[in-house]
Every structure is written in C-alpha cells, then in structure tokens.
ROPANU-969334 format. One record per residue: x, z, y of N, C-alpha, C in turn; residue in one letter; residue number from 1. Coordinates in steps of 0.1 Angstrom, whole numbers, always signed. Layout:
    n.X    n.Z    n.Y   ca.X   ca.Z   ca.Y    c.X    c.Z    c.Y  resn  resi
      X      Z      Y      X      Z      Y      X      Z      Y     A   NUM
...
This chain:
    n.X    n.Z    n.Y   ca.X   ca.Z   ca.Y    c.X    c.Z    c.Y  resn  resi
   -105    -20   +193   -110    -24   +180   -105    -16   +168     X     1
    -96    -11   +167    -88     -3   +158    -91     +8   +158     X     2
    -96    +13   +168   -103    +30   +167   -118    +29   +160     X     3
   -125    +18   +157   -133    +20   +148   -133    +25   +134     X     4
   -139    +29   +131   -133    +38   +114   -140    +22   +106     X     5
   -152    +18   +104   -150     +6    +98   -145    -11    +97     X     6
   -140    -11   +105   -132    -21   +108   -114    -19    +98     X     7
   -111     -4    +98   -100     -1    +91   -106     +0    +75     X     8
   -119     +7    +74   -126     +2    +57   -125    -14    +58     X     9
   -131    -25    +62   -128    -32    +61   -118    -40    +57     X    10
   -110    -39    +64    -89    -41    +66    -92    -37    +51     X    11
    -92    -25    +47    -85    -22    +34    -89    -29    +21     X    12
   -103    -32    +21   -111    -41    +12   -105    -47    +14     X    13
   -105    -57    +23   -100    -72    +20    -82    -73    +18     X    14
    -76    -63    +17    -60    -62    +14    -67    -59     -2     X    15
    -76    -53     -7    -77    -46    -20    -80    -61    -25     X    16
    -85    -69    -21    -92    -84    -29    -78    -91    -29     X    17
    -75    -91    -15    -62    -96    -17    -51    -97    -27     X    18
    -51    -83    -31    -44    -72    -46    -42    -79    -54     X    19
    -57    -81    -58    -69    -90    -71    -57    -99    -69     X    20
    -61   -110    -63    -55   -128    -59    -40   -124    -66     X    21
    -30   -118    -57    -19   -118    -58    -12   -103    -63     X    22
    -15   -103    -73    -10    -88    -82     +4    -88    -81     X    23
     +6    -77    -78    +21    -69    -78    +24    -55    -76     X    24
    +16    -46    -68    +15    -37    -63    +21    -40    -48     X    25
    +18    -51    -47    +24    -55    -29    +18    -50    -17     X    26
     -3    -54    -24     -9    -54     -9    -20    -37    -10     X    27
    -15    -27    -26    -24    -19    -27    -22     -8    -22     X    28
     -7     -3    -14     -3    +11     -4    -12     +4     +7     X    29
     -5    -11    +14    -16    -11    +27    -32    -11    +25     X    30
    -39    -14    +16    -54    -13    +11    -60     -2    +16     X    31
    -52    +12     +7    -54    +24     +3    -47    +30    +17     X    32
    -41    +34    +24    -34    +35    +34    -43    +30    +47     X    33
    -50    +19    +47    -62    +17    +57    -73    +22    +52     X    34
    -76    +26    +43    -89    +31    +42    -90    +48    +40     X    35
    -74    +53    +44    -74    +64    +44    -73    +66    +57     X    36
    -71    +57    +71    -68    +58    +78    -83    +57    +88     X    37
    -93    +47    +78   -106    +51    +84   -114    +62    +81     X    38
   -111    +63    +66   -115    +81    +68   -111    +91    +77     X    39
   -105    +90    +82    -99   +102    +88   -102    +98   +101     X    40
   -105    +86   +111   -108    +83   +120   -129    +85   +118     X    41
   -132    +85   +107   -148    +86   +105   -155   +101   +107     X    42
   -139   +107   +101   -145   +126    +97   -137   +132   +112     X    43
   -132   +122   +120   -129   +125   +139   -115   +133   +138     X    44
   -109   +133   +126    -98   +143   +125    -90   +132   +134     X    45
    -85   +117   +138    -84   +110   +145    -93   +107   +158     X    46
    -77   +106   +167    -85   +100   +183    -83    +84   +181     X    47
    -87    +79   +196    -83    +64   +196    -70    +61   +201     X    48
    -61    +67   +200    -47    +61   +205    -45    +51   +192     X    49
    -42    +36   +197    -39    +32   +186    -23    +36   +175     X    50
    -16    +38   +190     -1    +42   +180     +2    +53   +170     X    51
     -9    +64   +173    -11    +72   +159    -20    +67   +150     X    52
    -32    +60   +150    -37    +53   +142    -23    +43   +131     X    53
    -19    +33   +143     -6    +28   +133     +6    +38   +125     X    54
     +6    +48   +128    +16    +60   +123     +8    +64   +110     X    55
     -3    +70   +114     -6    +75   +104     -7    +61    +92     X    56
    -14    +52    +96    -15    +43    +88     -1    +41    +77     X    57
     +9    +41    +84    +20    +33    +84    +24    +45    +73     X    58
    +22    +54    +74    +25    +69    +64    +18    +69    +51     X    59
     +5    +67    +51     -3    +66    +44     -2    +61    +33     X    60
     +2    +49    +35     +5    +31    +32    +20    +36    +21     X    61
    +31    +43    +27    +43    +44    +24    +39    +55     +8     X    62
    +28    +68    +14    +29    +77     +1    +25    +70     -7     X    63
    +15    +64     -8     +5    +58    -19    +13    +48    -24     X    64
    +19    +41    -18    +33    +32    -27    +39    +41    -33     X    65
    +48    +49    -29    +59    +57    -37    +51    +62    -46     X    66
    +39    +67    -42    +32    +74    -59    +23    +62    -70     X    67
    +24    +55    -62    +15    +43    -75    +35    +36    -79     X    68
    +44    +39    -72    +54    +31    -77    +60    +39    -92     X    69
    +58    +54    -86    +61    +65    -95    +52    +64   -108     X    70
    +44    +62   -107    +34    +63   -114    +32    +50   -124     X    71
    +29    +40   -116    +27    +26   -128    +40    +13   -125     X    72
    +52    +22   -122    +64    +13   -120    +70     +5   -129     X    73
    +82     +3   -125    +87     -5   -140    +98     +9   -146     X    74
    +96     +5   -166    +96    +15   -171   +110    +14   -178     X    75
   +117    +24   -183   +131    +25   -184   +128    +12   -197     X    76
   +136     +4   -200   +136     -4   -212   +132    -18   -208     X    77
   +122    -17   -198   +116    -30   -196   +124    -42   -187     X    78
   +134    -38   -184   +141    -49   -175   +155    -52   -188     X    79
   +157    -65   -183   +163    -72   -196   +177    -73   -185     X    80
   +191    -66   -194   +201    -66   -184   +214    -76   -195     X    81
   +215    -85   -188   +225    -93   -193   +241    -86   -192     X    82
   +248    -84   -204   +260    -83   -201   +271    -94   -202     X    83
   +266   -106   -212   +279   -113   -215   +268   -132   -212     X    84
   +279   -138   -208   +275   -150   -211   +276   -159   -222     X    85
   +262   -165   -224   +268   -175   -232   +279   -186   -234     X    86
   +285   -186   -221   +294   -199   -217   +308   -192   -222     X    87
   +310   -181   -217   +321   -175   -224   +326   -177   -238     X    88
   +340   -181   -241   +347   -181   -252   +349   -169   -252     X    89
C-alpha cells in the first residue's frame, strides 16, 4: 500500500488539515515530507521497498522542519526569561 504515490498525497493532506486543527508547526515537516515522498514515488525516481520509502520519507520530513523552523521559528526577544522571583526578599 505504501508504494502507491497517492496514498502518500493523501497521508500528507490529511497531516496538512491536521496542521489547520492543531497549529504549531508539529504535523507540517510530516505533511510536506509525505507528499514529497509521493512525488518522487509518481516521477518513478522511487522503487517499492517500503524501508526507503520510510527513509526518504523520514528525511524529507526532518529538512522541511529544520527549514520552516529556521525560517518561521521563535524569534530572538520573544520568549519571556524570568530571572528573579517574586517571593524573594
């Protein structure tokens, strides 16, 4: 089932809706990462072994995080760092 190229479009739509529901940048490397994984299974550059299917996938998934993390992460200033307590005398 996995060597289908739209069944992995699929997979990635419904992680992209998922996205929607539950925003964070959690479910949008695996989205993008399966639908790059069925392109590449559609244009035959992939065989059916599933465990390079999961490899590449699993690659895919990892760049597109690090570059959407690089990209629309959290920004120097925006995290609020406590140094002192209020309870302290």
């Amino acid at each position: 089932m996995l060597s289908i190229w739209w069944v992995w479009v699929v997979g990635g739509l419904a992680l992209g809706v998922l996205e929607m529901l539950v925003p964070g940048f959690v479910f949008v490397g695996f989205a993008t990462g399966a639908i790059i994984t069925g392109g590449l299974v559609w244009l035959g550059v992939l065989g059916s072994s599933v465990p390079v299917l999961l490899v590449v996938f699993a690659i895919s998934s990892l760049l597109v995080w690090i570059v959407l993390r690089k990209a629309l992460g959290i920004r120097r200033g925006q995290i609020k760092r406590i140094d002192r307590d209020i309870n302290d005398n």
